[in-house]
N, C-alpha and C positions, 0 to 999 in steps of 0.2 A: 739085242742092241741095247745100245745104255743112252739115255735121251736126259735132258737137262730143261727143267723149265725155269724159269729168270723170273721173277715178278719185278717187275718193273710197271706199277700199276701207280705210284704214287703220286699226291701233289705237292708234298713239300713245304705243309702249313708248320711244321716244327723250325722251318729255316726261317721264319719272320721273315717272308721274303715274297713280294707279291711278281717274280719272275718268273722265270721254268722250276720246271721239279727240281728236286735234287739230281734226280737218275742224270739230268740233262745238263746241269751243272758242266762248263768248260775247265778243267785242272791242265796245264799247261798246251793248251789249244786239242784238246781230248777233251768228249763228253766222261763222267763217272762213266756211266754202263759201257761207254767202249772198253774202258779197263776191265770192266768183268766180263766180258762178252770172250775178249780176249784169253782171257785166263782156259774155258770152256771150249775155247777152240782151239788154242796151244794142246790141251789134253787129250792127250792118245786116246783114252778111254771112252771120249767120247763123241757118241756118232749125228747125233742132228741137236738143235737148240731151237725151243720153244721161246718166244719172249712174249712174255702178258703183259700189257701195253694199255693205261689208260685209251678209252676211245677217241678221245678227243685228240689225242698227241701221236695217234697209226699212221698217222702222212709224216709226221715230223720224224718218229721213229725210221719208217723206208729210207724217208731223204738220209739219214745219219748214215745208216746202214749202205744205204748205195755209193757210198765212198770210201768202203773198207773194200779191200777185195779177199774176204772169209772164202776158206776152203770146206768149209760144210755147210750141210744145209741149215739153214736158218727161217724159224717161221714167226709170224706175228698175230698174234692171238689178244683181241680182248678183252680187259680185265672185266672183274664181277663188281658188285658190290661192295666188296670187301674182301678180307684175305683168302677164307673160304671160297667164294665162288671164284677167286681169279685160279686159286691152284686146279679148281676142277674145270673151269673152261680150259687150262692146260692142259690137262688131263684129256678132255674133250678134242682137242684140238692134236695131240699126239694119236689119239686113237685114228682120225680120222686121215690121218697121216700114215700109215700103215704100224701102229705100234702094236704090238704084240702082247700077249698076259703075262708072261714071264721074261716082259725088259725092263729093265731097272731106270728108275726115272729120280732124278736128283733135284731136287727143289732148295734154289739158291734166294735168299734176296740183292737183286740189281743192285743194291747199295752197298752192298759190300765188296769192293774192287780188292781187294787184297787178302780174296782165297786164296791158297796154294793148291797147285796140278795134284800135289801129295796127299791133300785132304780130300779131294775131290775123288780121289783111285780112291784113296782107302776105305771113302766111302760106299762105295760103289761093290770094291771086294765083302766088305762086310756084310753087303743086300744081299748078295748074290748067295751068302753061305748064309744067314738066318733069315733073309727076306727083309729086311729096313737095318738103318741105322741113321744117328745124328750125332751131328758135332756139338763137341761142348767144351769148354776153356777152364782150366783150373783155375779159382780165385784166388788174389793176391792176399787182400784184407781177409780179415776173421766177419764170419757171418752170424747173423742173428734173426730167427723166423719169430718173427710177434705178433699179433693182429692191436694191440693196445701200446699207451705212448710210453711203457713200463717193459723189463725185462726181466726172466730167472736166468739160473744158469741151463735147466735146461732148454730155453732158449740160444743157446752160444751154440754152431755146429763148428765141427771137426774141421779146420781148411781143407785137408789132403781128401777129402771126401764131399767137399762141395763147387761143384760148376755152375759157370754161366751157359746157358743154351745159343750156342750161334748158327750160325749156319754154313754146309748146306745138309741137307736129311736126304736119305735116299730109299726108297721102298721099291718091292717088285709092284708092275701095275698091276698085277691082278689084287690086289691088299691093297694100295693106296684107293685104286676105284672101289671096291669092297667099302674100307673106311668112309669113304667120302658121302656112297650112299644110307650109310647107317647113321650118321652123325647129321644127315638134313632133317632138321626144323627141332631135333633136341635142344630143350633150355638147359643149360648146363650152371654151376657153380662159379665158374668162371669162363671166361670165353675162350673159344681153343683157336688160337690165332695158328696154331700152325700144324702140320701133318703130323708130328711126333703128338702132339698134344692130344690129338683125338684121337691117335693110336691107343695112346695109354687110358685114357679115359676111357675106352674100351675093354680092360681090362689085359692089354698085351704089355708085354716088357720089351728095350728097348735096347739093343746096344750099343756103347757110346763109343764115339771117334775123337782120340782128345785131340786138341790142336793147340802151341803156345804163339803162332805169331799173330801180330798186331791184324786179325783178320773186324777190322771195326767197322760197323755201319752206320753209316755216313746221314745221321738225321737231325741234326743241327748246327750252325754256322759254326762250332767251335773244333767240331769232329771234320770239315770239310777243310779247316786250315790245318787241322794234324792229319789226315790224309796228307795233304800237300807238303806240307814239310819231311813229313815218312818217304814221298817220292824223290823229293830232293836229297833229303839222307843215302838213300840207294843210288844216287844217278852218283853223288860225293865217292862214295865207297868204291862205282866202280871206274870212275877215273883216276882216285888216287891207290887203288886197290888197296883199300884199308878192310879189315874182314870186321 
């Protein structure tokens, strides 16, 4: 089976905004996560949906939920403390659900409503023959890695070889649980906010899923009016069927 976990765990202090999260945000009478919820369940590929759900907001989540009428199963799971423990109480929470060691489990963030069904197969196909994959976006601009307020030239990388990390990442669970146990209570260099991260910091390599559409995550007031106007572009296009 191929199982989906949603984090949807956040409060939404980037929105300057002492209201609901973002995830809960209403865009034309739609919560955000019902748009990605949606995506996840439009997709053939996949067969049940975990969502990690701050504690305090699991009542307010059902009530949403209870007025879609989704054709698959859909569970609600607990976030952690942080991004780590919420992927692994998903994880937790899929096992205890009948998941299997060799299903492919896809970890999206809830705030990104404008995955595509095609990134999400593909990622899925990609697990299934190496065991994990993530998405990653080819950058526009020219990049420069520095840690000082100065630069050389070999500082300046390559565009056609350097990506943004988006999401979603897909691992078989017997590797992501594997990872998840080896990576608790290590201090690391930097923080490994996400499953590909602490793959590789393990010393595994990782194969990429490019994607080029506007797949943006939605964490501050300015990215939540381009979302909206993004939805409005596509509603324009398809009544005037402009491509």
């Amino acid at each position: 089976m191929n199982q989906a976990i949603i984090l949807a765990g956040g409060t939404g202090q980037r929105m300057r905004t002492s209201g609901l999260p973002k995830q809960f945000l209403m865009v034309y009478n739609k919560p955000v996560i019902i748009y990605t919820i949606e995506k996840f369940v439009l997709c053939n590929d996949i067969d049940m949906i975990a969502i990690v759900c701050n504690p305090q907001y699991i009542d307010y989540m059902q009530d949403i939920l209870s007025k879609y009428s989704f054709m698959k199963k859909i569970i609600i799971t607990p976030g952690g403390k942080d991004r780590q423990g919420s992927v692994l109480n998903g994880i937790n929470a899929i096992i205890q659900n009948g998941g299997q060691q060799d299903d492919i489990i896809v970890i999206h963030d809830g705030v990104r409503p404008l995955v595509e069904q095609a990134t999400i197969s593909e990622n899925i196909s990609v697990a299934k023959k190496y065991g994990c994959a993530m998405t990653v976006k080819p950058v526009i601009e020219s990049v420069i890695i520095t840690d000082e307020n100065s630069s050389s030239f070999k500082d300046f990388k390559k565009r056609d070889s350097t990506y943004s990390l988006t999401s979603p990442q897909a691992f078989k669970l017997s590797i992501l649980e594997k990872v998840y146990k080896e990576i608790q209570g290590v201090i690391t260099p930097i923080p490994l906010l996400d499953a590909a991260l602490a793959y590789a910091y393990l010393g595994n390599k990782i194969p990429i899923v490019k994607e080029y559409n506007h797949n943006i995550k939605i964490t501050t007031a300015e990215d939540y009016y381009f979302f909206k106007a993004l939805l409005e572009l596509q509603e324009n296009k398809n009544v005037f069927g402009l491509i």
